[in-house]
N, C-alpha and C positions, 0 to 999 in steps of 0.2 A: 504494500500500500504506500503511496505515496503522503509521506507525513509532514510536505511543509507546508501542510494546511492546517497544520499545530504551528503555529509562530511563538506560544511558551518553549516549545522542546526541538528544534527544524532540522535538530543533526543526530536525533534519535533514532537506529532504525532497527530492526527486527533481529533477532540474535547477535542484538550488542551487549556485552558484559561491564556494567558499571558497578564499580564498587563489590562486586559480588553477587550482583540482580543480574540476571538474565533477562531481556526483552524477549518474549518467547513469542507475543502477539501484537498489533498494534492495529487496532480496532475503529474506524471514524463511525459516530454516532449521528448519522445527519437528524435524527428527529430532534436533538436537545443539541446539536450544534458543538459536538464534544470530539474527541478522540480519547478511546481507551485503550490502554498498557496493561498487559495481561505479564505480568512478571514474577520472575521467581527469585529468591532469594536461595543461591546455588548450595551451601554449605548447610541449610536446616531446613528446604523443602518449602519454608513458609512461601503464601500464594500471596503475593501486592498487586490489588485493583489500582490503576491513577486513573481519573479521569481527566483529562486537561481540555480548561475552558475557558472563556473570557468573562464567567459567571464572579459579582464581586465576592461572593460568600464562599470562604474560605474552610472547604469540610472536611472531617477525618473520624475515621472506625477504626477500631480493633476486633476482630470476631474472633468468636474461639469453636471449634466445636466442642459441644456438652452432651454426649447422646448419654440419656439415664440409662441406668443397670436397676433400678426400682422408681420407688412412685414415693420418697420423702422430699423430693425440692432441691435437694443440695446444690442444682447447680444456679435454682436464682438465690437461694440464701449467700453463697458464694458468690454472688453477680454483687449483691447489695456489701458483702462483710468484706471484698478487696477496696473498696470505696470508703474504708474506714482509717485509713493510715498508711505509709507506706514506708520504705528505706529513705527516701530524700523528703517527704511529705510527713513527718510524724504528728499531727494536728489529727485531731479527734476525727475530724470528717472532714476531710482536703473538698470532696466532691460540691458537699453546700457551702464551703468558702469559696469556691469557686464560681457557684452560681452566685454569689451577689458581689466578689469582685472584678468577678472578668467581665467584655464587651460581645459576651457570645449571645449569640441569636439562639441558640440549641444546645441542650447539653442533656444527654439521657442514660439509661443502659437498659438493655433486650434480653428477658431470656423468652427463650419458644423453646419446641419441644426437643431440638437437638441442635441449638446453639447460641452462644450468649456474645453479647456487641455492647459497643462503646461508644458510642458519637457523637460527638459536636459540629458545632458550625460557628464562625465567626467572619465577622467584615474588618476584623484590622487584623494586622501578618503578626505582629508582635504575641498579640494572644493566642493565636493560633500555636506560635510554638511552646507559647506556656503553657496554654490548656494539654498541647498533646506531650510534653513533658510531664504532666500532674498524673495524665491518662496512664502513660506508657511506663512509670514508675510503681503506679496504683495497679497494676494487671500485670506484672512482671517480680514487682517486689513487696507483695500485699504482708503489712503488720498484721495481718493474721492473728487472733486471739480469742478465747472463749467467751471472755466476755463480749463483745463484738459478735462472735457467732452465736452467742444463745440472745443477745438486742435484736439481732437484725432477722433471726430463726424465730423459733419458737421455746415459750417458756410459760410455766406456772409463776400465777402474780396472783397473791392476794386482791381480793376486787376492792376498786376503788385506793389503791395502794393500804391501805388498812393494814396495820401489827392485825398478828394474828389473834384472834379470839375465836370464843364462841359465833358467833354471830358475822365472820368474815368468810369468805369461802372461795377457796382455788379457782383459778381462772388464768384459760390459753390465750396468751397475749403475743407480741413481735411484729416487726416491721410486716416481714414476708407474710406473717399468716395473718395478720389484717388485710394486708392488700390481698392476699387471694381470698381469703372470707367476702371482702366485698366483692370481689370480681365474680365469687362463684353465685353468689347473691342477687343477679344483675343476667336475667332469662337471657339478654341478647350475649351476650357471654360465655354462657352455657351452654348455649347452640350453635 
């Protein structure tokens, strides 16, 4: 394919080896006005989509595949508990300092049924590489922890936080199993 109809990339072509990516594909998208880079990263197999555009929003993903071996959750309790600290990030929750000090237009994380994603988007290049420093430190180097995993899992909590007594009584609480309580809760959902 002739690719200097990418003016970001013009001397990129099809089984070039940069840095250790293989350019395996090089893809033009006419409906969304893109070319896509189907590359591989030679030494670990990892798969890098680019898309390159004249779009001002500046996006990036991480995916992982998660295929479950059962039916307890692990891998979005795990989507939510690497989001809690990381090697260069040690702050309780880098992910929501992030959303209220960066300039990003998106910031989420995905789990489905056999894989879990990371993506933002932003309009200035600076955050872009913060955000995807935060990301890529958070999903590589996760502080991992119990307490973290049973916050963001599932746990017994006295109701109403209530000392225990007579008159208190056990209750399944946590991030994950609230947001899926209500998601399961919610016919459109369901089906």
């Amino acid at each position: 394919m002739d690719n200097t109809l990418d003016q970001n990339n013009p001397n990129i072509k099809e089984n070039d080896n940069i840095c250790g990516y293989l350019i395996k594909k090089i893809v033009e998208l006419k409906e969304i006005r893109s070319i896509l880079y189907d590359i591989e990263h030679t030494p670990t197999g990892a798969r890098h989509i680019h898309i390159s555009n004249n779009d001002k929003e500046n996006t990036f993903g991480v995916a992982f595949k998660t295929v479950p071996t059962d039916s307890t959750g692990i891998a979005h309790i795990l989507e939510h508990t690497v989001l809690c600290g990381s090697r260069k990030f040690s702050v309780r929750d880098p992910f929501f300092s992030m959303l209220k000090r960066s300039l990003n237009t998106f910031m989420n994380a995905f789990t489905a049924s056999d894989w879990t994603m990371y993506p933002f988007s932003t309009q200035n290049r600076k955050d872009f590489y913060n955000l995807m420093d935060v990301y890529l430190d958070s999903v590589f180097y996760p502080s991992i922890n119990e307490l973290s995993f049973k916050q963001e899992g599932h746990r017994l909590e006295f109701e109403n936080n209530i000392k225990a007594s007579e008159s208190s009584h056990l209750v399944y609480t946590g991030v994950v199993y609230n947001e899926m309580t209500g998601a399961m809760s919610s016919p459109d959902e369901v089906m």
